[in-house]
C-alpha positions as CSV (number, residue, x, y, z in Angstrom):
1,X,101.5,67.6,40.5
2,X,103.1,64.9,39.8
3,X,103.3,62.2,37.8
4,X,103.2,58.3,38.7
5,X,101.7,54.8,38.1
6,X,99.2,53.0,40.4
7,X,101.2,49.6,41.3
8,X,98.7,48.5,44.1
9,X,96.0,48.5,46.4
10,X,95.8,49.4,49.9
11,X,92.9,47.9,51.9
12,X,92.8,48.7,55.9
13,X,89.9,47.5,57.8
14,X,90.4,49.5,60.4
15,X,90.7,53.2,59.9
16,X,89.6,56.3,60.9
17,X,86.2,57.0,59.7
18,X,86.6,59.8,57.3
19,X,88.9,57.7,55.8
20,X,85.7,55.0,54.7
21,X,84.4,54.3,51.5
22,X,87.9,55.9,50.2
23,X,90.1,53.5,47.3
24,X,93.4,53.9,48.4
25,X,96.3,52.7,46.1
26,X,100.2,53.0,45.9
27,X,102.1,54.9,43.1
28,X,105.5,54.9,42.3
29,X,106.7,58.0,41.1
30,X,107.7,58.1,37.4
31,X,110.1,60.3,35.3
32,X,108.6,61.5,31.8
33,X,110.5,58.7,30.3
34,X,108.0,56.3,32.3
35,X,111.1,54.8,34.3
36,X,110.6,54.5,37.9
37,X,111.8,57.3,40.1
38,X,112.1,57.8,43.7
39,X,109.5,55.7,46.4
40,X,106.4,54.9,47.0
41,X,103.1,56.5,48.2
42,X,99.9,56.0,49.4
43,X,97.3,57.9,47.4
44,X,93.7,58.5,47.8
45,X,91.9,58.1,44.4
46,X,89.3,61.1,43.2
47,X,89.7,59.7,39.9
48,X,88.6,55.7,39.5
49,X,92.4,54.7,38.3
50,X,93.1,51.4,38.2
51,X,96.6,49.7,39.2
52,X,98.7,50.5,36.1
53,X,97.4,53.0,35.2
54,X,99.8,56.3,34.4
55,X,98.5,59.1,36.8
56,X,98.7,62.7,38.4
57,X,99.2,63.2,41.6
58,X,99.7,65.8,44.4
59,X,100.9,65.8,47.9
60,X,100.7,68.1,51.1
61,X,98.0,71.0,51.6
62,X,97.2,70.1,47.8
63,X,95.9,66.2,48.7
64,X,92.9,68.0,50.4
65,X,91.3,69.9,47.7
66,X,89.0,67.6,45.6
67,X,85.7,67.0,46.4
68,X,86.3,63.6,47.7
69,X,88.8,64.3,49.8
70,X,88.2,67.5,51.1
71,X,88.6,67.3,55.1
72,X,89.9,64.2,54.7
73,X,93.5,62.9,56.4
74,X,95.2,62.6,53.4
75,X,98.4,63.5,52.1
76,X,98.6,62.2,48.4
77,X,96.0,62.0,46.1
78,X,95.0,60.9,42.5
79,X,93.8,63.6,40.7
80,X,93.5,62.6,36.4
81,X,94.7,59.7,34.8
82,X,97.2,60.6,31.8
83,X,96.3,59.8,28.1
84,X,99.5,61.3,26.8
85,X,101.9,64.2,27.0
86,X,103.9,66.0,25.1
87,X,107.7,67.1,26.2
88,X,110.0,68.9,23.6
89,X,108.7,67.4,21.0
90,X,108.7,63.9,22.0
91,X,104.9,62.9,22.2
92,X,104.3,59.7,24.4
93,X,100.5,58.6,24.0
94,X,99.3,55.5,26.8
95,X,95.8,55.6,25.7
């Protein structure tokens, strides 16, 4: 997993048709200090986030393995949106 932030929306009218009826948005990846980190990705969301919204996400094999994405082409999806973590000792809350 890891972790980002939903900065966009994706919308494609053409598509393959497995692909319908799916919200895709793009995430940045993020450090644990919330600073931006690396590039961008197009994620399939299993979760309802919303752009800005601090997320976890996973890539590869892993994409495929919620329910709504499950034999879907996708390589990246949205899997929980964060309410806090805690890292040696340093708690950052975003809910």
């Amino acid at each position: 997993m890891k972790l980002g932030r939903s900065v966009g929306t994706v919308v494609a009218s053409r598509k393959d048709a497995s692909l319908d009826s799916l919200k895709l948005l793009i995430v940045v990846d993020l450090s644990t200090t919330l600073e931006r980190e690396g590039g961008y990705v197009v994620a399939g969301d299993s979760v309802g986030a919303g752009v800005g919204e601090v997320i976890f996400y996973a890539t590869g094999s892993s994409a495929r393995q919620t329910a709504v994405t499950k034999d879907r082409p996708v390589d990246a999806v949205i899997m929980a949106i964060v309410d806090s973590f805690d890292i040696e000792g340093r708690s950052t809350r975003l809910a």
